[in-house]
VODREN-763397 format. One line per 8 residues: their letters; for each residue x negated, y, z of C-alpha. Coordinates in nm, 4 decimals. Layout:
# residues N
A> X Y Z ~ ... $
# end
This chain:
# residues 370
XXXXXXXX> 1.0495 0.6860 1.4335 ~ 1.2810 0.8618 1.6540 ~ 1.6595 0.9388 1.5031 ~ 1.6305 1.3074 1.3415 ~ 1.6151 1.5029 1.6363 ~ 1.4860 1.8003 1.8586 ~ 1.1629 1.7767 1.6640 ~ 1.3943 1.8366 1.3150 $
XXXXXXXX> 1.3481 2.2139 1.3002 ~ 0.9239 2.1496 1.2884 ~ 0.9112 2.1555 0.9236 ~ 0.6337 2.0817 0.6639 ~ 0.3489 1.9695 0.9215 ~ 0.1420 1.7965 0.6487 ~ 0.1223 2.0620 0.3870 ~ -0.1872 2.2320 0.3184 $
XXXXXXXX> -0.1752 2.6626 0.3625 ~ -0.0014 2.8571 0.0956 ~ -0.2851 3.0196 -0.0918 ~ -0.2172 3.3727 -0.1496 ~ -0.0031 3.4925 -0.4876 ~ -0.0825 3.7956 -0.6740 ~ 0.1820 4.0425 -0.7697 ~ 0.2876 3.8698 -1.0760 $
XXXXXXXX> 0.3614 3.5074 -0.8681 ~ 0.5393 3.7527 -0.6339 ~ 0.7929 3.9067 -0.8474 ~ 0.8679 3.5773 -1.0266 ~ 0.9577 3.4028 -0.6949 ~ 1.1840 3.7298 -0.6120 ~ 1.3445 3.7149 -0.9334 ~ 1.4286 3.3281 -0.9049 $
XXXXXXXX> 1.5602 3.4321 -0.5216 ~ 1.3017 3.1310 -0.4467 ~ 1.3461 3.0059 -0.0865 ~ 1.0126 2.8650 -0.0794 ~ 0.8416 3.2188 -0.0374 ~ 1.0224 3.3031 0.2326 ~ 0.7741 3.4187 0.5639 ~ 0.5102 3.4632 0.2628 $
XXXXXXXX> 0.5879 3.8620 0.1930 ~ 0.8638 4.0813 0.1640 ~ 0.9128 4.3194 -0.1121 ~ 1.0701 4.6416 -0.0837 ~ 1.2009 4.9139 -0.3311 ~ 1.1008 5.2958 -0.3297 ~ 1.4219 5.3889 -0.4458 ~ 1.6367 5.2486 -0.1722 $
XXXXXXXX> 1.4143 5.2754 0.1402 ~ 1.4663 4.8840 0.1487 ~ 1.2800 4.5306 0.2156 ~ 1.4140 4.2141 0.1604 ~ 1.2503 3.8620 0.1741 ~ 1.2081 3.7144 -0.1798 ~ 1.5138 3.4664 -0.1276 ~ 1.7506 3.8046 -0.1237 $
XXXXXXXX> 2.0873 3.7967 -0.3255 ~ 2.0450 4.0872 -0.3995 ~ 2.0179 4.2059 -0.7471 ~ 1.6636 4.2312 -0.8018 ~ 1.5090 4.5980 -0.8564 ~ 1.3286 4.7312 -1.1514 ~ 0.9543 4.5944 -1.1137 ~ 0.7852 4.9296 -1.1232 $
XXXXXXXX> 1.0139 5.0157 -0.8293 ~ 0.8752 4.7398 -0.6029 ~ 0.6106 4.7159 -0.3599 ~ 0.4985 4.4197 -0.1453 ~ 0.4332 4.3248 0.1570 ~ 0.2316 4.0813 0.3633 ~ 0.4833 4.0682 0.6688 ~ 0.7693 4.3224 0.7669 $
XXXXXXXX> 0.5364 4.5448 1.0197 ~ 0.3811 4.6325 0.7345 ~ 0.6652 4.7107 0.5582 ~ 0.8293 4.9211 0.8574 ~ 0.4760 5.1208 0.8761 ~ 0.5027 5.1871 0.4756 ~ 0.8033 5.3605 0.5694 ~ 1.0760 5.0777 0.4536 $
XXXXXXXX> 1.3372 4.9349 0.6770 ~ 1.5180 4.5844 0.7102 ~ 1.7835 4.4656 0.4284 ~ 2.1096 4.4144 0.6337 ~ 2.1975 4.1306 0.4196 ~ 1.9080 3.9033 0.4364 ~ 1.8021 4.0110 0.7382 ~ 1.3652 3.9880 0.6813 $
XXXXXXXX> 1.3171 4.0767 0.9997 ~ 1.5091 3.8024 1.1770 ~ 1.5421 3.4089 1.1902 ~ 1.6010 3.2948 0.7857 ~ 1.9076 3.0958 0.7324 ~ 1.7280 2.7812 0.7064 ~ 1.5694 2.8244 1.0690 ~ 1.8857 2.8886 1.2202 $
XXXXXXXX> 2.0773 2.6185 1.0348 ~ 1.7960 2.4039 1.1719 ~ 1.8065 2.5082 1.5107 ~ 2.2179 2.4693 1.5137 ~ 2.1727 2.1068 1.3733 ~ 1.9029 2.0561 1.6662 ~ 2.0984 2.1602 1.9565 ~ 2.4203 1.9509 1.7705 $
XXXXXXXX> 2.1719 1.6422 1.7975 ~ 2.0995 1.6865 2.1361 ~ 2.4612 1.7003 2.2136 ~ 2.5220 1.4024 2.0431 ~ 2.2343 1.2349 2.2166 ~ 2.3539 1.3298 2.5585 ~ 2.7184 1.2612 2.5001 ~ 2.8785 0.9121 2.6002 $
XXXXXXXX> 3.1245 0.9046 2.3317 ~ 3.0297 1.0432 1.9771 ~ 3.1556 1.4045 1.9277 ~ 3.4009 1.5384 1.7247 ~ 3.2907 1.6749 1.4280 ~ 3.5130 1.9809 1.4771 ~ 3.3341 2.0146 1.8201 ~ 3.0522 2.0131 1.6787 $
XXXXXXXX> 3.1150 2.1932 1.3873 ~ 3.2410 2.5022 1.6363 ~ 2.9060 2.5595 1.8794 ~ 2.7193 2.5848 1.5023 ~ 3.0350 2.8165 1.4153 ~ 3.0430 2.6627 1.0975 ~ 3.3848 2.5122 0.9690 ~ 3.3730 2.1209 1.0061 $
XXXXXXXX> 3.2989 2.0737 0.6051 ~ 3.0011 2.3452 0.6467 ~ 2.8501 2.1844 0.9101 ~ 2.8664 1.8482 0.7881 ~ 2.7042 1.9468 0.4358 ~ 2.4427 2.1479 0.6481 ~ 2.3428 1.8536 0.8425 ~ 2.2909 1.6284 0.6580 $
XXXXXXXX> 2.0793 1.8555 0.4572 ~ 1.8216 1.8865 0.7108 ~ 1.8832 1.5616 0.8678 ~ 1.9246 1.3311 0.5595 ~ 2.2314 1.1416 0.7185 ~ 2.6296 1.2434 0.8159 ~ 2.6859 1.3612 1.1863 ~ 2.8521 1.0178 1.1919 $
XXXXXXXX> 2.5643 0.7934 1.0940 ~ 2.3283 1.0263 1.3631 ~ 2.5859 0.9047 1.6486 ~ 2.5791 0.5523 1.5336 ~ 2.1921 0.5330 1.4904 ~ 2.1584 0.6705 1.8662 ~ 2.4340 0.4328 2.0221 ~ 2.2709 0.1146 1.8532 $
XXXXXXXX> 1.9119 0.2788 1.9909 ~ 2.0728 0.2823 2.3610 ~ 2.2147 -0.0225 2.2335 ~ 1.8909 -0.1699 2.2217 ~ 1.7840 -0.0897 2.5200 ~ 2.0348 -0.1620 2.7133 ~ 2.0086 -0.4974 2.5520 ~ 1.6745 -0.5251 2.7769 $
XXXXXXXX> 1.7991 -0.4159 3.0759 ~ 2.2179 -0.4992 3.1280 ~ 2.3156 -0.8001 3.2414 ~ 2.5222 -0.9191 2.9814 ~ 2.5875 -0.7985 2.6667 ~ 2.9440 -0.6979 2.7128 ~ 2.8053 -0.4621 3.0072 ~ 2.4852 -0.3198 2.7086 $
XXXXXXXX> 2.7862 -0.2886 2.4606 ~ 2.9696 -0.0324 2.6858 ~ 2.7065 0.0712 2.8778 ~ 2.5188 0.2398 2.4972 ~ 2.9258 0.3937 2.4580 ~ 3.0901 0.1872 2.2022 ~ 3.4619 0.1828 2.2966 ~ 3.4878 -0.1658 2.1032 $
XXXXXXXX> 3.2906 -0.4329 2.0868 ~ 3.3726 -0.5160 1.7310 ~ 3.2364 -0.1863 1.6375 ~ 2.8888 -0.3349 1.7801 ~ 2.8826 -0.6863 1.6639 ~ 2.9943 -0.5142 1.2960 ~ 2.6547 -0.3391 1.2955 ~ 2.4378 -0.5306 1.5439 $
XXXXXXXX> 2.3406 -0.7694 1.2399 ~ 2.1242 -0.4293 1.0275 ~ 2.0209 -0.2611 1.3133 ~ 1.8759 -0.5749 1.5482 ~ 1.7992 -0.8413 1.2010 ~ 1.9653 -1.1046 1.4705 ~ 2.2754 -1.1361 1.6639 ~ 2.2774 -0.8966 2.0057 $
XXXXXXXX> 2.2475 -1.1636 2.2535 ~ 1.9093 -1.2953 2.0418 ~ 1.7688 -0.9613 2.0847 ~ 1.8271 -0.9188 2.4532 ~ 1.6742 -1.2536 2.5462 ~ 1.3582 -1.1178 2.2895 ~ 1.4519 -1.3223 1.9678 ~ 1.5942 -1.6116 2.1662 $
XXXXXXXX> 1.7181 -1.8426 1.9045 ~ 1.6162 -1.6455 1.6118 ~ 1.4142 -1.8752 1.3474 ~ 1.1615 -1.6642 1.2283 ~ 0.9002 -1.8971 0.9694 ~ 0.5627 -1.7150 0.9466 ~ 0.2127 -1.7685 0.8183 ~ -0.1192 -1.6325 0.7814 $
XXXXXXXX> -0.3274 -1.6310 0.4592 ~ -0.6808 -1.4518 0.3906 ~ -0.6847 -1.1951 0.1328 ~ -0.9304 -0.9690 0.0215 ~ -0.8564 -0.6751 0.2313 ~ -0.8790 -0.9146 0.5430 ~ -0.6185 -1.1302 0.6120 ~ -0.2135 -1.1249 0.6017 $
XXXXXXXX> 0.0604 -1.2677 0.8259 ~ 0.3836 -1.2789 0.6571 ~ 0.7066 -1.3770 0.8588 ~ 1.0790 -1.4077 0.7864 ~ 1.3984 -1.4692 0.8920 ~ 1.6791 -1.6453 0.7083 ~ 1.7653 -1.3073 0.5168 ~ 1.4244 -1.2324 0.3972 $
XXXXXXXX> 1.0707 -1.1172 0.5010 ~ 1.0653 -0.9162 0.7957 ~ 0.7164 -0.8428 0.8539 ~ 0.3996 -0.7857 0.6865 ~ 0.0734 -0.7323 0.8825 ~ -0.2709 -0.6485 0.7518 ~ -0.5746 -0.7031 1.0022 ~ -0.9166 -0.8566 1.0142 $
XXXXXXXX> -0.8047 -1.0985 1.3256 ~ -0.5372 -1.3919 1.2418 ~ -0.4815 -1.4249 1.6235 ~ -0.3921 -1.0816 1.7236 ~ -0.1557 -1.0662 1.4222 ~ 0.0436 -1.3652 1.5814 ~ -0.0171 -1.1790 1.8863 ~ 0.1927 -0.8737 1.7339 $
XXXXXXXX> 0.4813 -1.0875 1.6009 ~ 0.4896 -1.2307 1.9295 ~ 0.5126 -0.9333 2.1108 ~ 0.7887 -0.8430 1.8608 ~ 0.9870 -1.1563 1.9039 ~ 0.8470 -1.3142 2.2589 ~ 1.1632 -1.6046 2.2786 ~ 1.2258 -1.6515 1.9097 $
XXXXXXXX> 1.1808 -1.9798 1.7493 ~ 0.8733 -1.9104 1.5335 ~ 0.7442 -2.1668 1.3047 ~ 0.4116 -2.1453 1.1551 ~ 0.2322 -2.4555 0.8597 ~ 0.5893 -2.4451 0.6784 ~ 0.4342 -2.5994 0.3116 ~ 0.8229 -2.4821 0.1752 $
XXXXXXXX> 0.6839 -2.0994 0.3250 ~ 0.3533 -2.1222 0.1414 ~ 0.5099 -1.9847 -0.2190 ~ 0.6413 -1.6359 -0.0299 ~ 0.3184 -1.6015 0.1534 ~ 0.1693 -1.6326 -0.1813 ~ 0.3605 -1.4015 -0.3330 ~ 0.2542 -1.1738 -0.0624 $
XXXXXXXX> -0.1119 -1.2328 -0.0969 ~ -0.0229 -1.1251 -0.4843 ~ 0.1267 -0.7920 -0.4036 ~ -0.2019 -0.7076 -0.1761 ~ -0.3860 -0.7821 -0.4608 ~ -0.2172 -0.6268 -0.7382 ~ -0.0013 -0.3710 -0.5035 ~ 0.1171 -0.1874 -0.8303 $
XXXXXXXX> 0.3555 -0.5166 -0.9382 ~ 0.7017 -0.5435 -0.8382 ~ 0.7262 -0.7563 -0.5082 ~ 1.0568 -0.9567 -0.6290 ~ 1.0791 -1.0293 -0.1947 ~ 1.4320 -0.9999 -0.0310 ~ 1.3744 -0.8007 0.2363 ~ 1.5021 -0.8311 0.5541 $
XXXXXXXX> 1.4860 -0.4353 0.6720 ~ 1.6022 -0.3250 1.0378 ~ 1.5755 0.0417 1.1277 ~ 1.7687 0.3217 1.2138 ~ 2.0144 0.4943 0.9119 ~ 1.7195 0.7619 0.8742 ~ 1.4209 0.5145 0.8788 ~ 1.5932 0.2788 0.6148 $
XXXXXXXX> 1.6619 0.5911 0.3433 ~ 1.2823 0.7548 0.4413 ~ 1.1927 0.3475 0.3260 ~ 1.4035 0.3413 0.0579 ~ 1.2378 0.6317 -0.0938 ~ 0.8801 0.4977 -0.0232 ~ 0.9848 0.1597 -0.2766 ~ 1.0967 0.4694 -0.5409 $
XXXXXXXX> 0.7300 0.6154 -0.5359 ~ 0.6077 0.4539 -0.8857 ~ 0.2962 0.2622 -0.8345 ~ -0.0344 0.4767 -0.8661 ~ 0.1442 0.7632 -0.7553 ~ 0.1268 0.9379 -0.3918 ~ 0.4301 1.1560 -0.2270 ~ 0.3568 1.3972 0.0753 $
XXXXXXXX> 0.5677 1.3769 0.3559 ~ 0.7446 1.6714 0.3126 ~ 0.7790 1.5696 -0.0845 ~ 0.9923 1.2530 0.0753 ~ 1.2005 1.4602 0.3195 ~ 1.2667 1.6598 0.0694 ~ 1.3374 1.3201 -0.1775 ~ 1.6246 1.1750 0.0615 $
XXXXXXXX> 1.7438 1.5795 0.1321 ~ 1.5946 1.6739 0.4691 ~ 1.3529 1.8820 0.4175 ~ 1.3011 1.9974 0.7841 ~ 1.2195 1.6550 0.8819 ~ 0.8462 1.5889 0.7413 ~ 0.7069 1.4924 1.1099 ~ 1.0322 1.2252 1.1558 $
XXXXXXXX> 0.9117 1.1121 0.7504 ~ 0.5774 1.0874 0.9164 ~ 0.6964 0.8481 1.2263 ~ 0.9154 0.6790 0.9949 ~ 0.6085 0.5033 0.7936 ~ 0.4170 0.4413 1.1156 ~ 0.7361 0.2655 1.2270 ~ 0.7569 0.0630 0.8534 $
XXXXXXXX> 0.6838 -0.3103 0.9429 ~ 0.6190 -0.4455 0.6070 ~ 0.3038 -0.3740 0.4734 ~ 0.2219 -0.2753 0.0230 ~ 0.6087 -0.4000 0.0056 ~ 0.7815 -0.1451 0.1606 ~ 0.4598 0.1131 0.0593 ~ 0.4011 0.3445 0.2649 $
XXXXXXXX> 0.0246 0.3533 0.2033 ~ 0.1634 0.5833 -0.0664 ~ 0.2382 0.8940 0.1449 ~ -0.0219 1.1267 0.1816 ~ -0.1299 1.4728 0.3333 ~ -0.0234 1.8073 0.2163 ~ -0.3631 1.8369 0.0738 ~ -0.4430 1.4906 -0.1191 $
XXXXXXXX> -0.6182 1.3675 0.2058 ~ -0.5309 1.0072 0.3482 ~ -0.3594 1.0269 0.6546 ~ -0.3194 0.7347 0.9243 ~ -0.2161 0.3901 0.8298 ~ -0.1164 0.1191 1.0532 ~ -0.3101 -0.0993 0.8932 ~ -0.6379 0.1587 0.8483 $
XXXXXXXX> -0.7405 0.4095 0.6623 ~ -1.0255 0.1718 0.4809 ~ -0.6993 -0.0348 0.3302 ~ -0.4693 0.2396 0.2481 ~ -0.7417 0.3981 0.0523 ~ -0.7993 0.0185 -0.0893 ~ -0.4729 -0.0594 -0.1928 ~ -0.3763 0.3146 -0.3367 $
XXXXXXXX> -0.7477 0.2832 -0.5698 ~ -0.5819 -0.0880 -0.6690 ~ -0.2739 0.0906 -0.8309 ~ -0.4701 0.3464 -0.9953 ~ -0.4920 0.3201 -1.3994 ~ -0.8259 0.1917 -1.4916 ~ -0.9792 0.4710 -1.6786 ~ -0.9040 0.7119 -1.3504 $
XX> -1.0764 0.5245 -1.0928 ~ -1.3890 0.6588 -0.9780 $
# end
């Protein structure tokens, strides 16, 4: 998954089409001023000359004195012309609170030293505590925790490239090391000079066990499991842990490793139980809370994406929900075989469509499975 970003204002990619309401759906949503109906229809009043979207603060009209409307042309050729306070006919406030928080990300992404939030805050022309609420409404995280999560993703790669890690550490624009080293351990799961030689001294146990969906490689550091991978060939499991980890010390026949792997095995069988695994979970700040709130979907139960961007409050940010589960390396633990299409319809798995569809009829109460 990439940081919230430029993407952030493409909203709601997974949902199915809104079917159409009649007149009686219509008037409801206007009188709850429900956002949700916005770009659906406008409604406009005979007695004022006006149209308004259905979000309007405006106090709603006597029913018999409102007509609606499919889009605002047709409201302009019925004779009606735009509310000055919602402003129908122009970006909603959502959009352009998106679009602010977009270009503020890019800034952030380009600058070498995190912004100010009063900086910020002023090309949104928003005060600082406005623009702070608003973005982390769309984005799920703080302006702050943005910055961080794109410094320790240059981080990263400058950890591949710099000579040293001093020269990665200032090169990504930390002003401190200590401010690196005092985060390096969540966002790498090993120390920074590990990660640049590619897990270079990192212990990482791991093992492969057959289970019924094909078979399972489960590794882990000394802080917990760090990767579950479902596939029908052992060898090109190991092959993607390597890849992962190409200097790290990894240990495979550990007999003291066969009780987790077990446990594992368990959990692919019975993916409804509770896994009981410390985790050991990198990730930016964004893909850790879009995993967080895949382990609160209750077993037999399915979340779109835009249901979980709306869960951890960024509701903009369905399509960086969606790269966030194919990022998720821990397979039925961390579930993301839970999240679904707009419609009901599986989407793409890592791991295949054949075992999300597997594991989500394995949670499913008895009596409801076909």
């Amino acid at each position: 998954m990439r940081n919230p970003d430029p993407d952030l204002a493409a909203r709601r990619i997974d949902e199915p089409a809104v079917p159409p309401l009649d007149d009686a759906a219509r008037f409801s949503a206007v009188a709850r001023r429900d956002r949700s109906a916005d770009g659906q229809f406008v409604y406009a009043v005979r007695t004022t000359g006006i149209y308004c979207r259905p979000s309007c603060a405006a106090r709603p009209a006597l029913r018999e004195n409102i007509s609606f409307h499919p889009t605002c042309a047709a409201a302009e050729d019925a004779g009606f012309r735009p509310c000055r306070r919602c402003r129908p006919n122009e970006a909603s406030l959502a959009e352009r609170q998106a679009e602010a928080v977009a270009r503020a990300c890019r800034t952030i992404e380009a600058a070498e030293t995190p912004p100010a939030l009063a900086d910020l805050a002023a090309s949104a022309s928003l005060s600082p505590y406005h623009f702070h609420r608003v973005f982390k409404q769309v984005t799920g995280v703080t302006p702050r925790a943005y910055g961080e999560g794109r410094r320790a993703t240059r981080a990263a790669e400058e950890l591949r490239q710099a000579g040293t890690v001093t020269e990665a550490i200032y090169g990504a624009g930390y002003g401190a090391a200590s401010r690196f080293y005092a985060a390096a351990p969540g966002r790498l799961g090993m120390t920074p000079t590990a990660y640049r030689r590619g897990g270079e001294g990192a212990a990482i146990r791991f093992a492969v066990g057959a289970c019924s969906l094909g078979h399972v490689l489960v590794a882990a550091t000394d802080r917990g499991v760090c990767a579950i991978l479902l596939g029908d060939d052992p060898d090109a499991l190991l092959r993607d842990l390597q890849d992962r980890f190409p200097k790290a010390a990894l240990t495979g026949g550990d007999p003291g490793f066969e009780a987790v792997v077990g446990q594992v095995i368990g959990l692919v069988e019975a993916p409804g139980t509770a896994p009981g695994l410390p985790l050991d979970i990198g990730g930016t700040a964004f893909q850790q809370r879009v995993w967080q709130a895949l382990r609160a979907i209750p077993p037999g139960r399915t979340a779109t994406y835009a249901e979980v961007a709306r869960a951890i409050g960024a509701p903009a940010a369905a399509r960086a929900v969606a790269l966030a589960c194919g990022a998720n390396p821990i397979a039925v633990a961390v579930p993301c075989h839970r999240v679904v299409r707009g419609d009901g319809s599986l989407s793409g798995y890592r791991w295949g469509v054949a075992r999300k569809r597997a594991l989500l009829d394995r949670e499913r109460d008895p009596a409801d499975r076909p």
